[in-house]
C-alpha positions in Angstrom: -15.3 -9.1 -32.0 -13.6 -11.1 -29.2 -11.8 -10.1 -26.0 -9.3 -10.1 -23.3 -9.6 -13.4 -21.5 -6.3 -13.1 -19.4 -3.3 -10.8 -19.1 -0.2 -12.3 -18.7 3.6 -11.0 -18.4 6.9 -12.0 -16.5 9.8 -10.4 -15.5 11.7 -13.3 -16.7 12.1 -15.9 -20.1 11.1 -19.3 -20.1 8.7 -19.7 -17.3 4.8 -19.9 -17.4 3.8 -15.9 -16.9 2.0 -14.5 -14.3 -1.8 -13.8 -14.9 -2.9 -9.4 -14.3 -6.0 -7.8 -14.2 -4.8 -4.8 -16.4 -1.5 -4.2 -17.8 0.4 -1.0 -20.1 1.0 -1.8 -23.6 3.9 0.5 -24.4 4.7 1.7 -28.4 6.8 0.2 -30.4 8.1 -2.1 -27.2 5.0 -4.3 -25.7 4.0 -4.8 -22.4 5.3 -2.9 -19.7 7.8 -4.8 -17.5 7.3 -8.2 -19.8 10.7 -9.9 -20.7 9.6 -10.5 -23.9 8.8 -6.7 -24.2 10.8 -4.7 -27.1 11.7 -8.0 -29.1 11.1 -6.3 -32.4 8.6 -8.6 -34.4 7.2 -10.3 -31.3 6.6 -7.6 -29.0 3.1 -8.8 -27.6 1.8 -12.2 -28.1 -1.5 -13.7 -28.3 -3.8 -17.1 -27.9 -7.1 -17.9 -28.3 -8.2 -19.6 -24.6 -10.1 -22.1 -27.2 -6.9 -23.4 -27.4 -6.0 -23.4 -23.8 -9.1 -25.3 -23.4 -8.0 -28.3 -25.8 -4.8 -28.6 -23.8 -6.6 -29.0 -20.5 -8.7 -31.7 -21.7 -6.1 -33.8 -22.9 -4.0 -32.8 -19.9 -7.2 -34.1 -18.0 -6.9 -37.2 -20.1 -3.7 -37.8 -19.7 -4.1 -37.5 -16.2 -0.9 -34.6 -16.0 0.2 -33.4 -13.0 1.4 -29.9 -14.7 -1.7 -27.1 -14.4 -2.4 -25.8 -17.6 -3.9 -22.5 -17.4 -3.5 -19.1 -19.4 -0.1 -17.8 -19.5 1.8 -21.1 -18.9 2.6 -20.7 -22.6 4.3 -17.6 -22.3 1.5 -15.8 -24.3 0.9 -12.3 -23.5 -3.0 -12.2 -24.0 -5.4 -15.3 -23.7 -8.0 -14.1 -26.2 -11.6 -15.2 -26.0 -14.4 -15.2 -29.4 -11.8 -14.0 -31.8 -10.5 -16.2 -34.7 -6.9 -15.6 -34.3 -5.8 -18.2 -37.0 -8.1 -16.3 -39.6 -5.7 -13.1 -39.4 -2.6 -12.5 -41.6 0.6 -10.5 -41.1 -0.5 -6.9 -41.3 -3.8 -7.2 -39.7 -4.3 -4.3 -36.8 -5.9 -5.0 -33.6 -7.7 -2.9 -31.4 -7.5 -3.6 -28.1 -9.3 -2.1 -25.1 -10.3 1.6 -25.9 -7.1 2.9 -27.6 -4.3 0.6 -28.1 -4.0 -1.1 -31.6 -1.8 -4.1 -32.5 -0.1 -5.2 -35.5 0.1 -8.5 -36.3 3.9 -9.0 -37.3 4.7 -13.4 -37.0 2.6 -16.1 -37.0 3.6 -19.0 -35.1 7.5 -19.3 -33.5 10.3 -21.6 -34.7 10.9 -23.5 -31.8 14.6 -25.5 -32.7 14.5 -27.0 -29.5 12.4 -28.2 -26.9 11.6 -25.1 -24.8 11.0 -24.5 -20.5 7.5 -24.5 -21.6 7.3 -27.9 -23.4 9.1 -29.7 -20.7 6.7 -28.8 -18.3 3.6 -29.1 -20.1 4.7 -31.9 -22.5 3.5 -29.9 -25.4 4.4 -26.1 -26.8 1.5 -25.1 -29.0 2.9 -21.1 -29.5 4.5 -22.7 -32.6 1.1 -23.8 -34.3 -1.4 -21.7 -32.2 0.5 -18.3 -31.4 0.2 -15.1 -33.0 2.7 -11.9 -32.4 2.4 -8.5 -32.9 4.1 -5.0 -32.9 2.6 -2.2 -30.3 1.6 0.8 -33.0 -0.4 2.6 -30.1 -0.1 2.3 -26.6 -2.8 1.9 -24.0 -3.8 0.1 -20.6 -5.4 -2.8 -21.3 -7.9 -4.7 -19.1 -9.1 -8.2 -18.5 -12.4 -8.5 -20.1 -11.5 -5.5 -22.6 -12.9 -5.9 -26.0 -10.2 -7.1 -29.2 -11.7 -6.3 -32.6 -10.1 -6.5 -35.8 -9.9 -3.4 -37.7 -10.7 -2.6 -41.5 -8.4 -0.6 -43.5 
């Protein structure tokens, strides 16, 4: 079982979103007031903050200027203690107390180099991000538990 490192949305594409406490996963659409929100396929997004943490170091070694923290990749939830690379397409996710995920895309095409890349120097949503489908609502916290769930 992992959980909710960081909530992220925006109310616009291609910039680093902005981190929440709590936020409303809506059916069938995503996050409430997200611009990615009712993209069907990739209505919520996800990242393990494992991953996060490998881009700071090499940021760090690199000696970037650009702040890499959750949500600069444009991923809805920074996950924490969950192996997000060991689900498949048609795994569910619950999330907080009520709200259940499924996953619907893994990894983005990402034809050109995106808002994201250019100001981080690296996009890694195409190896490292996950995507789901809102099948039941909920508010969802920071610090919520994720766990996947068995058929």
């Amino acid at each position: 079982m992992g959980r909710i490192f960081s909530i992220n949305f925006s109310s616009k594409k291609g910039v680093p979103k902005e981190q929440a406490r709590k936020a409303l996963l809506v059916k069938d659409h995503g996050i409430k007031d997200d611009a990615h929100a009712g993209t069907p396929v990739r209505q919520v997004s996800l990242l393990d903050m494992e991953s996060v943490r490998g881009q700071i170091a090499d940021a760090k070694a690199k000696k970037a200027s650009v702040v890499i923290r959750p949500g600069v990749y444009a991923e809805n939830i920074t996950t924490e203690g969950i192996d997000l690379a060991a689900l498949r397409i048609g795994d569910k996710l619950r999330v907080g107390k009520i709200a259940v995920l499924q996953i619907s895309k893994i990894g983005k095409e990402c034809h050109s180099r995106c808002a994201i890349y250019h100001q981080v120097g690296d996009c890694i949503m195409p190896r490292k991000g996950i995507f789901a489908e809102v099948l039941e609502g909920g508010e969802i916290n920071v610090g919520d538990s994720i766990e996947k769930l068995t058929d």
